[in-house]
FIBATOR-500183 format. One line per 3 residues: number of its first residue (from 1); their letters; for each residue x, y, z of C-alpha. Coordinates in nm, 2 decimals, padded with zeros to 4 digits. Example, Ala and Ser with C-alpha at 12.3 -4.5 7.8 and 13.67 -1.06 7.14 Angstrom:
// FIBATOR-500183
1> AS> 01.23,-00.45,00.78 ~ 01.37,-00.11,00.71
This chain:
// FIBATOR-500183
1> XXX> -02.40,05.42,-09.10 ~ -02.45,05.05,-09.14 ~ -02.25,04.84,-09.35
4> XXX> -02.31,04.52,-09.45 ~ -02.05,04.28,-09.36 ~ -01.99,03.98,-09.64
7> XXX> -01.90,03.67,-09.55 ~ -01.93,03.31,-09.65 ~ -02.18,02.99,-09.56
10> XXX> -01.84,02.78,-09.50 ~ -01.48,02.83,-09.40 ~ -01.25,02.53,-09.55
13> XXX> -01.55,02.30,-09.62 ~ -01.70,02.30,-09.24 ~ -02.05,02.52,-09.27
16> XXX> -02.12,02.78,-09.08 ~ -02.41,02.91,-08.87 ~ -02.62,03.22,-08.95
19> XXX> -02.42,03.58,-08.80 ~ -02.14,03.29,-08.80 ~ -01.76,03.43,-08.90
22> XXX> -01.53,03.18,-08.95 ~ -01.27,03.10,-08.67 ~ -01.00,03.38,-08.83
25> XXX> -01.24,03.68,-08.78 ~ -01.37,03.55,-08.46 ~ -01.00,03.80,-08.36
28> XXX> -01.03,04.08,-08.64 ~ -01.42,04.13,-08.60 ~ -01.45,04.25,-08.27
31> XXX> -01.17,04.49,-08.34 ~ -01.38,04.63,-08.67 ~ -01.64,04.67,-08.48
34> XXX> -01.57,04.84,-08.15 ~ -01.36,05.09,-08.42 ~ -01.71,05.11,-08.62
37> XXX> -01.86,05.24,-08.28 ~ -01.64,05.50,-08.21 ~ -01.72,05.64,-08.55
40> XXX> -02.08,05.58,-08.57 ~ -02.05,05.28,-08.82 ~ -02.25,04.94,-08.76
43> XXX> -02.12,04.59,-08.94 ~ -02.36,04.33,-09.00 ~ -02.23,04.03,-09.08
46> XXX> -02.41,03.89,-09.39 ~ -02.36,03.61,-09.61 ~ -02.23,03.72,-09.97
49> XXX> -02.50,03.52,-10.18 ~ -02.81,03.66,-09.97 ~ -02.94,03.88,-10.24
52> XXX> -03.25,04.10,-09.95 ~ -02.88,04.26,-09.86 ~ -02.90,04.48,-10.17
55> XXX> -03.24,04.63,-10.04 ~ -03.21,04.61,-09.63 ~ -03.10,04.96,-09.66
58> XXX> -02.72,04.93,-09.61 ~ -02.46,05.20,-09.72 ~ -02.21,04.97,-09.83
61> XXX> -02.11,04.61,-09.90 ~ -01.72,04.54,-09.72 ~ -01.58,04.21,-09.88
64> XXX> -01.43,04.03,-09.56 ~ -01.41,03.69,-09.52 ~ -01.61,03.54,-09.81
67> XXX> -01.35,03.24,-09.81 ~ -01.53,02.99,-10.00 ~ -01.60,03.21,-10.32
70> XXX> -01.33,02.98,-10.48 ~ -01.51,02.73,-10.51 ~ -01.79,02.95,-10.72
73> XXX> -01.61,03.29,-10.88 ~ -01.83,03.35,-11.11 ~ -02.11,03.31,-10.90
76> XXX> -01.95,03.55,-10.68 ~ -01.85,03.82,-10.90 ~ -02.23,03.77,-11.05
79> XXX> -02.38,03.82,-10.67 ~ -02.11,04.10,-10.62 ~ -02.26,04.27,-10.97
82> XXX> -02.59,04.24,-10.84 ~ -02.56,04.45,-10.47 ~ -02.37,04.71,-10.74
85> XXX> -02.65,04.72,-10.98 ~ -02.89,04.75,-10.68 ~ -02.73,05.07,-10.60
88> XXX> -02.49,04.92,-10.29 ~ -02.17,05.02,-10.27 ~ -01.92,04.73,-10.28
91> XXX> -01.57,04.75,-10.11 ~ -01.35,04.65,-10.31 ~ -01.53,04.75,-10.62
94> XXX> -01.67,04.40,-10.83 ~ -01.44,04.51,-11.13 ~ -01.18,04.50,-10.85
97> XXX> -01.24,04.15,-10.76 ~ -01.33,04.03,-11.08 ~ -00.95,04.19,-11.17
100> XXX> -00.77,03.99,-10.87 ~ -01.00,03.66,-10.87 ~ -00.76,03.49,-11.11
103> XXX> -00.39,03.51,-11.04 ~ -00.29,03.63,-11.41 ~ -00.32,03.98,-11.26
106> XXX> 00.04,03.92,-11.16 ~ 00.12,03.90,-11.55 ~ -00.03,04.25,-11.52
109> XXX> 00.17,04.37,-11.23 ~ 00.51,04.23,-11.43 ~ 00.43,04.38,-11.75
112> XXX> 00.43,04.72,-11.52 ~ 00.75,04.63,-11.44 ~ 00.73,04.55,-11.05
115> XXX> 00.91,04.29,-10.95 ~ 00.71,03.95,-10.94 ~ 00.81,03.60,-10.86
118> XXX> 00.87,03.45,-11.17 ~ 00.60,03.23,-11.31 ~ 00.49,02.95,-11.57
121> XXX> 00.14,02.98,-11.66 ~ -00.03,02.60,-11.73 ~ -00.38,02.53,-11.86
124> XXX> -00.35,02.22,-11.67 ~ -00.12,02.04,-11.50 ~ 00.08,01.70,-11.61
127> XXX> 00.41,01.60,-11.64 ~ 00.57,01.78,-11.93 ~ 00.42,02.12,-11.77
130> XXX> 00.62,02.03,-11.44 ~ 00.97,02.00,-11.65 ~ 00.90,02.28,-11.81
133> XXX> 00.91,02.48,-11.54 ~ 01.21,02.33,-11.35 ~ 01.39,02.40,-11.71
136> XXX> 01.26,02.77,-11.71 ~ 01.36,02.85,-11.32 ~ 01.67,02.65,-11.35
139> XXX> 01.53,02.57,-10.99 ~ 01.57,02.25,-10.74 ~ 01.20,02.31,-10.63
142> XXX> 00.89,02.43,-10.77 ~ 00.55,02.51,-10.63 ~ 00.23,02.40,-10.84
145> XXX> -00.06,02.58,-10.74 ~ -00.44,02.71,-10.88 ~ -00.48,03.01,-11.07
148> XXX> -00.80,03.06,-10.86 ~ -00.75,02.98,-10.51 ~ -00.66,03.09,-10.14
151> XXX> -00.55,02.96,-09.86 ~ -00.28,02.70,-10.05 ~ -00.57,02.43,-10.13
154> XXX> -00.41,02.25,-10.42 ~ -00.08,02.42,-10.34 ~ 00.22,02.15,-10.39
157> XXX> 00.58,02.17,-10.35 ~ 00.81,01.92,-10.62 ~ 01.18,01.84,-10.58
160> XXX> 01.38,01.82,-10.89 ~ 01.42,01.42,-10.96 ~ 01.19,01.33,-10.66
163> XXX> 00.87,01.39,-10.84 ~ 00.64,01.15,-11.04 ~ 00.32,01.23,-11.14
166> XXX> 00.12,01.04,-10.89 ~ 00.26,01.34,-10.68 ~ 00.03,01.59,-10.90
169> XXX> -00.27,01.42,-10.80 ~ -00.29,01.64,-10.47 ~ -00.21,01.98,-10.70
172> XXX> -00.43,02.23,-10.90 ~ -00.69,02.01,-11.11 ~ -00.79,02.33,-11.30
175> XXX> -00.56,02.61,-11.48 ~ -00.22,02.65,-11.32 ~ 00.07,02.86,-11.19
178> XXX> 00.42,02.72,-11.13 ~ 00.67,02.94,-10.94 ~ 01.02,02.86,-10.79
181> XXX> 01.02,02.78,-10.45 ~ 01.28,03.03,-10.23 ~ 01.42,02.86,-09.99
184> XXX> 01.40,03.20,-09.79 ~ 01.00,03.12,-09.73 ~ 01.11,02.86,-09.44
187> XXX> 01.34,03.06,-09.26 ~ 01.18,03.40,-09.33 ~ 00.82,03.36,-09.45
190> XXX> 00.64,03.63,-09.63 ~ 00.63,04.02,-09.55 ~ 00.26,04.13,-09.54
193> XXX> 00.20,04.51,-09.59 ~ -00.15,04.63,-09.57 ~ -00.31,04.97,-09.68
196> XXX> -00.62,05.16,-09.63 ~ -00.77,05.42,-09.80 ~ -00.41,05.40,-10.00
199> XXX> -00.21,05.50,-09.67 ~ 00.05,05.21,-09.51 ~ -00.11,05.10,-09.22
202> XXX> 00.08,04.78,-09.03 ~ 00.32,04.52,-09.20 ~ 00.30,04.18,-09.02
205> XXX> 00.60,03.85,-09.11 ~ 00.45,03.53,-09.13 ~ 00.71,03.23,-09.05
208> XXX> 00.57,02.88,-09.13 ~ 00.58,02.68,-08.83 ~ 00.90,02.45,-08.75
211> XXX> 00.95,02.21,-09.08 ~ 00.71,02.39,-09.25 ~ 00.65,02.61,-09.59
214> XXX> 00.32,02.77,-09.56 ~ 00.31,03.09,-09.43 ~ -00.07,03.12,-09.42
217> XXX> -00.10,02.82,-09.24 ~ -00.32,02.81,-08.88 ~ 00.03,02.71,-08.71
220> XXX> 00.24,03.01,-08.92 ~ 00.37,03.22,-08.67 ~ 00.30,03.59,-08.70
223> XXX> 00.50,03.92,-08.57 ~ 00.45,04.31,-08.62 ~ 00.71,04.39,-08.86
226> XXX> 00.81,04.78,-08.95 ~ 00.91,04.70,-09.35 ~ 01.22,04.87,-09.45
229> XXX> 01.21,05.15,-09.77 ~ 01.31,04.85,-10.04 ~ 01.01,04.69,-09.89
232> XXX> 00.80,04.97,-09.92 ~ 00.91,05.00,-10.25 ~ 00.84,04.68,-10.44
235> XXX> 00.45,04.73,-10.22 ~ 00.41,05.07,-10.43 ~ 00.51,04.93,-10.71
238> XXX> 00.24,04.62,-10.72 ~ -00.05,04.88,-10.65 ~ 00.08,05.17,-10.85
241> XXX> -00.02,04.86,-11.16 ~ -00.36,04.72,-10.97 ~ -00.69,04.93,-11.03
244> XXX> -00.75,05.27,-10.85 ~ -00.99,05.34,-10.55 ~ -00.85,05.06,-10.34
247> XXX> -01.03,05.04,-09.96 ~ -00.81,04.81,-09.85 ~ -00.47,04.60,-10.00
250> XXX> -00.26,04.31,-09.89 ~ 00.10,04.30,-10.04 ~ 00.29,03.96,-09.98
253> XXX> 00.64,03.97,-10.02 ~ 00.91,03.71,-10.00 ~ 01.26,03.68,-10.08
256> XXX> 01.46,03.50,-10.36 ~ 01.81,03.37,-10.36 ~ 01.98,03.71,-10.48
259> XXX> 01.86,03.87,-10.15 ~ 01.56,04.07,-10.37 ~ 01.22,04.13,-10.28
262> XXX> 00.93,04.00,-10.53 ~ 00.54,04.03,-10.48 ~ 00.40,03.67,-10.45
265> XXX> 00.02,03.76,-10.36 ~ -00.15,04.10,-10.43 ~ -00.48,04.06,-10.25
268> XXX> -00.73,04.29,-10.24 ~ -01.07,04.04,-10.25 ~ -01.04,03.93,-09.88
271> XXX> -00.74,03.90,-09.74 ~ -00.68,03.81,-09.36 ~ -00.61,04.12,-09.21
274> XXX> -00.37,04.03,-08.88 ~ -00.56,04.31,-08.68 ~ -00.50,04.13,-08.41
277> XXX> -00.15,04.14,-08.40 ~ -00.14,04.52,-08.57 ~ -00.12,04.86,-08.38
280> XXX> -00.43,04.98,-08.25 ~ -00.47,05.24,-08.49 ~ -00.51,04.99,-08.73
283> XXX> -00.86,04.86,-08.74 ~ -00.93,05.25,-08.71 ~ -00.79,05.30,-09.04
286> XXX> -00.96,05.09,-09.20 ~ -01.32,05.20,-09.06 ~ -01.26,05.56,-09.20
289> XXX> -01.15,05.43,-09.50 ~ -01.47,05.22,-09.54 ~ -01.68,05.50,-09.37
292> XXX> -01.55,05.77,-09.66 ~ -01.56,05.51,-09.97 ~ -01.97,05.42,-09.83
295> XXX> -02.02,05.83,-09.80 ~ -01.88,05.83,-10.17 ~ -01.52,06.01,-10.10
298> XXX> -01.26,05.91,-10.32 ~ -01.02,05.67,-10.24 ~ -00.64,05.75,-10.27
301> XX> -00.43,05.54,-10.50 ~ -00.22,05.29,-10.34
């Protein structure tokens, strides 16, 4: 079985080379792949936009590290659309991505009743939107970021009464999101818990590096975590509200002031996986779960 692995032309502006991953996968891929062998699947690594991939006889399409589609989400979703209507398989399904592209699915996920960081929605960003939201938290710090983003480009962090708005320059220039900052993020980071085929697989903690707040960042440090049954929990509760049929899923959790879990990210376009730092069984888990979506088994819920 050979499956066409989708990535992107650049990673964080910086093109890259034809067969190029960027540097994240340059760990996760080899891992994939050596799994792949042992159960007969090939991954190709192919850029997302190339349409011959809908007709160089692949059985599926796996969404991987396409990291620049935020630039161009339409354009992606259309090229995603395409490989579908060309009779490829994609993983996650286009109507997935198309679902979790813009980050009002977590208006989605709240109305389902799973506990979500609280958030302002903005069509753009200015002053009066930023004291709104300080207002609505009741909160010494908020974080400003896109509705359509990854990796915390245009992501900013305001103090109450030590803002102005030359400070929003370096924010979201586009629709908007503003949540309270926990304080919990630099201390504890974010609880990552990933599935496959539906099933738990690993769960890694991401702690921002010394005097930092991103937990995505290069210099984050990163742990195998077992998550505890609350954990677990507020995870099953986020996918029990996303679509069906899900390959893979990333549930990011961090804690707020009461001591309470809330889903900050639910990513299921193409989130970094940690394979390096998971079990062994791990990249496994995922192969079979991309081998039986591509042979047309149904997925389990998450």
């Amino acid at each position: 079985m050979r499956i066409a692995y989708l990535t992107g032309r650049s990673f964080r502006g910086a093109p890259l080379a034809e067969g190029a991953l960027p540097p994240l996968e340059q760990d996760d891929f080899p891992l994939i792949a050596a799994a792949g062998a042992d159960e007969g699947v090939t991954f190709e690594p192919r850029y997302w936009d190339d349409a011959s991939v809908a007709d160089a006889g692949y059985q599926a399409a796996l969404i991987r590290s396409c990291w620049d589609y935020t630039r161009q989400p339409a354009r992606f979703i259309a090229a995603l659309d395409g490989l579908e209507a060309a009779g490829l398989t994609v993983l996650n399904a286009s109507a997935v991505v198309r679902w979790n592209a813009d980050k009002t699915y977590l208006q989605t996920l709240q109305c389902a009743e799973a506990p979500v960081i609280p958030t302002v929605w903005l069509d753009r960003v200015d002053a009066r939107g930023a004291a709104r939201a300080f207002d609505e938290f009741e909160a010494a710090e908020i974080v400003l970021k896109p509705q359509v983003g990854a990796g915390s480009q245009g992501t900013i962090r305001l103090k109450r009464n030590a803002w102005s708005e030359a400070d929003l320059i370096a924010g979201p220039q586009g629709p908007a999101m503003a949540q309270p900052f926990y304080p919990a993020i630099e201390t504890e980071g974010e609880l990552s818990l990933f599935y496959f085929g539906g099933a738990p697989a690993h769960a890694i903690r991401k702690t921002p590096q010394d005097g930092g707040w991103f937990a995505n960042d290069l210099k984050a440090r990163f742990g195998v975590e077992t998550p505890d049954d609350a954990a677990r929990e507020v995870a099953r509760a986020a996918l029990a509200a996303a679509p069906g049929g899900l390959v893979y899923a990333r549930v990011d959790l961090v804690r707020d002031p009461a001591g309470r879990l809330r889903v900050i990210e639910l990513e299921l376009i193409e989130p970094y996986l940690f394979l390096a730092f998971a079990p062994a069984f791990a990249p496994l888990a995922l192969v079979r779960a991309v081998k039986a979506a591509a042979a047309g088994s149904p997925v389990l819920s998450g």
